[in-house]
C-alpha positions in Angstrom: -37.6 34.9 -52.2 -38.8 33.1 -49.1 -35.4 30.8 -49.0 -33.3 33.9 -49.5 -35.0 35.6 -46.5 -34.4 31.9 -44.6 -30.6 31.4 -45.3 -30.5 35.4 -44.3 -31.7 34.7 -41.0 -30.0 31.9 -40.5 -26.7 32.9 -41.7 -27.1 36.3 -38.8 -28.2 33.9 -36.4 -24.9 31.9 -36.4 -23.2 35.0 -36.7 -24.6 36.1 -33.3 -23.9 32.8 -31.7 -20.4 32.9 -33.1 -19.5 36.1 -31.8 -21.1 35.5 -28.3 -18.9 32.7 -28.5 -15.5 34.3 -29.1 -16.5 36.8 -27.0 -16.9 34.2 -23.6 -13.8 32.4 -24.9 -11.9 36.4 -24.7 -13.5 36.8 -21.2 -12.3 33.7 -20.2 -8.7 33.8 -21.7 -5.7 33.5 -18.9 -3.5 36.1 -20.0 0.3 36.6 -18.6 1.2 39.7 -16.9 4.1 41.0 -14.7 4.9 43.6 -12.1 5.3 47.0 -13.9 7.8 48.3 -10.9 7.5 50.7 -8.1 3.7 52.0 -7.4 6.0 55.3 -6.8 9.1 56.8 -8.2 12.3 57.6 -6.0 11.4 61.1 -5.4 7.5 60.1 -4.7 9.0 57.5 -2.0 10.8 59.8 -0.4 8.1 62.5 0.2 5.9 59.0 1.6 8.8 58.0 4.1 8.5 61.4 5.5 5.1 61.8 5.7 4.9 58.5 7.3 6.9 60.2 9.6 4.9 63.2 10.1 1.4 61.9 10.7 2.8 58.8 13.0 0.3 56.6 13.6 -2.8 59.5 13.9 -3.6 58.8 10.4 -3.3 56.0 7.3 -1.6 56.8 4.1 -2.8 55.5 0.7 -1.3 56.3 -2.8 -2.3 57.3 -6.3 -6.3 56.8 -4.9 -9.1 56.9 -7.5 -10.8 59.9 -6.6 -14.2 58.0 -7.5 -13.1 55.9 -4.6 -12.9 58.8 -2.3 -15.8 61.5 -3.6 -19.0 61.0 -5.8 -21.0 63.6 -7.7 -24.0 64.8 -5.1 -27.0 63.9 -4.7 -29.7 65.3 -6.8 -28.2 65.6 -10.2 -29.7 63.7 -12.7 -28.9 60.3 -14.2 -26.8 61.8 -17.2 -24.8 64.4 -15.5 -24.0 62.0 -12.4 -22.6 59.8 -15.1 -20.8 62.7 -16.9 -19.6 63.9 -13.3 -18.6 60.6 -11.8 -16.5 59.7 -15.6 -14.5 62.8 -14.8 -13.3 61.8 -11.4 -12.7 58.3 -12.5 -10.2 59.1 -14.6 -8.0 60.7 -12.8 -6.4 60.4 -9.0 -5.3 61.9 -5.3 -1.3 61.6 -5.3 -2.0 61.2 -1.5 -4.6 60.9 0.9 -4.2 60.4 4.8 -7.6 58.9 6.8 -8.5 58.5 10.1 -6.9 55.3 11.3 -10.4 54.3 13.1 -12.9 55.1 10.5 -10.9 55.3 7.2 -12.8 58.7 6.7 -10.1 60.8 4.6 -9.0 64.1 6.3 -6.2 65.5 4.0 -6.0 64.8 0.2 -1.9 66.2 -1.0 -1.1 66.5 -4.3 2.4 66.2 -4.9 4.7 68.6 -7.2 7.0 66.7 -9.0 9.0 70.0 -10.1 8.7 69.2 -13.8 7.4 71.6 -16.4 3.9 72.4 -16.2 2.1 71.5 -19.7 -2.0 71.1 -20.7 -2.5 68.0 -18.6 -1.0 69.0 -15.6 -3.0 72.5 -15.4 -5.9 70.7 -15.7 -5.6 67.7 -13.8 -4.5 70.5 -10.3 -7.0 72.7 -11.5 -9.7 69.4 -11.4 -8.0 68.7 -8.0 -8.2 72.1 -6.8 -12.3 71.9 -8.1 -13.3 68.0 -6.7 -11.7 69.2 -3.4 -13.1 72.3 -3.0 -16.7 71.3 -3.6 -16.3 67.6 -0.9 -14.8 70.0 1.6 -11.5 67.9 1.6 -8.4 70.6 3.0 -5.9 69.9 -0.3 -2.1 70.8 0.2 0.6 71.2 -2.1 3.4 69.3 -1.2 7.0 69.9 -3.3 10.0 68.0 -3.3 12.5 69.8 -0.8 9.5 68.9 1.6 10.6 65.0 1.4 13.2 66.4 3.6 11.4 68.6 6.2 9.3 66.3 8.6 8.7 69.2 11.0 7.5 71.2 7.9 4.8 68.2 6.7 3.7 68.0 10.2 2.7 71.8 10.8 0.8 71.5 7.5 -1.1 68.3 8.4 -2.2 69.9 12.2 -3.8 72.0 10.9 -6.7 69.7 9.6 -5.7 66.7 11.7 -6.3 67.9 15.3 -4.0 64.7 17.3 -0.8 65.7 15.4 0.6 68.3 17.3 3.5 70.4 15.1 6.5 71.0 16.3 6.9 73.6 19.0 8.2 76.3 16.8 8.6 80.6 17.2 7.3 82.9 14.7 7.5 86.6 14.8 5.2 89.2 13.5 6.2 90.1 10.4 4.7 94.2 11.1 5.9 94.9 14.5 8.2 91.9 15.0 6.7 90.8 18.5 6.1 87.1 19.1 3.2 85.0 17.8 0.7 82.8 19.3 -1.1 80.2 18.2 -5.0 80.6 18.4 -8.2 78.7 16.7 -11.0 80.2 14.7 -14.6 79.5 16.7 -16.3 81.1 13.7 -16.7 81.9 10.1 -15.5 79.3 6.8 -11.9 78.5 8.9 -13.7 77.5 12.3 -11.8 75.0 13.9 -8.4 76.3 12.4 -5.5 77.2 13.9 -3.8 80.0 13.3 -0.7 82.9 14.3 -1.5 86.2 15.5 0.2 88.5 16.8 0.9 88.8 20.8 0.4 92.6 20.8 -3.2 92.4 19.8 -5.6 94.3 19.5 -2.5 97.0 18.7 -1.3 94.5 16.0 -3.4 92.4 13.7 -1.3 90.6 11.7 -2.2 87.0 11.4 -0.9 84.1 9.3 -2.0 81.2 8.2 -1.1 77.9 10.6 -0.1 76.2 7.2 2.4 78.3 5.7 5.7 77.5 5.1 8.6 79.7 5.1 12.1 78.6 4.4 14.8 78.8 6.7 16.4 81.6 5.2 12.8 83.8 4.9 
């Protein structure tokens, strides 16, 4: 009974050693690879140029970023659900996010709209997006294709979280009373900072609109 209990050991302990083995000589192995093309597709590269455009040299551009390489879950959650919480982000990515050229500090994270069908994975990837950005405080815009061709369009959006690009000087009109707009900046409340349109006639008019929105030409 003793030998049998022997050979047993010995047999699992070469076992071990011969797996530990092939497993050092897989870690090791020089495997062939090759470029898999474009980091982004024609209509992604377009969208880029003219961003590039837009933010100029008040901000860096980086692609398809791991968004565990830009947020992390926050402090005080425990071992298991930081794990849980940082697995969730690590999987999945920021289309686009410009940073400070100085610091690297990200300002503006853009998802872009590729204009095809929405299925399962694509509502919950934006509404992930949407979530992540929300709770980091990152401003998130929605970029869609017809904007690879609207620098002035790009730019308005991006001043309005990036202070040193100025949008192009442009004239709205109040939608209500049809006077014309100025530009002002919140100094209170969840948008302080902000800039937004109001109306010239104010206080006898009150519309506002958001510094961000954008209208076609035709609207």
């Amino acid at each position: 009974m003793l030998e049998i209990f022997i050979v047993l050991a010995v047999l699992v302990g070469f076992i071990f050693v011969a797996i530990k083995v092939f497993v050092k000589q897989e870690d090791t192995k020089t495997y062939q690879y090759k470029i898999k093309g474009p980091v982004l597709s024609a209509a992604q590269t377009a969208f880029y140029n003219a961003l590039k455009e837009a933010v100029g040299e008040h901000g860096v551009i980086l692609t398809k970023v791991n968004m565990s390489s830009v947020v992390t879950p926050q402090q005080g959650t425990n071992k298991k659900q930081w794990f849980i919480a940082n697995k969730v982000i690590a999987r999945s990515y920021f289309d686009f996010v410009v940073c400070d050229p100085r610091t690297m500090q990200p300002r503006v994270v853009i998802e872009y709209d590729n204009g095809q069908k929405l299925d399962k994975g694509k509502v919950e990837r934006q509404k992930l997006i949407m979530q992540v950005c929300k709770s980091a405080g990152i401003p998130l815009i929605g970029a869609s294709v017809k904007l690879s061709y609207q620098v002035s369009k790009i730019r308005r959006l991006l001043a309005a979280h990036i202070d040193l690009i100025e949008a192009d000087k442009e004239v709205r009109f109040c939608k209500r009373c049809g006077s014309p707009m100025i530009i002002k900046t919140a100094t209170q409340g969840d948008f302080k900072g902000r800039r937004f349109f109001t109306c010239s006639r104010q206080p006898l008019c009150q519309y506002t609109e958001n510094y961000n929105v954008v209208f076609d030409a035709n609207d």
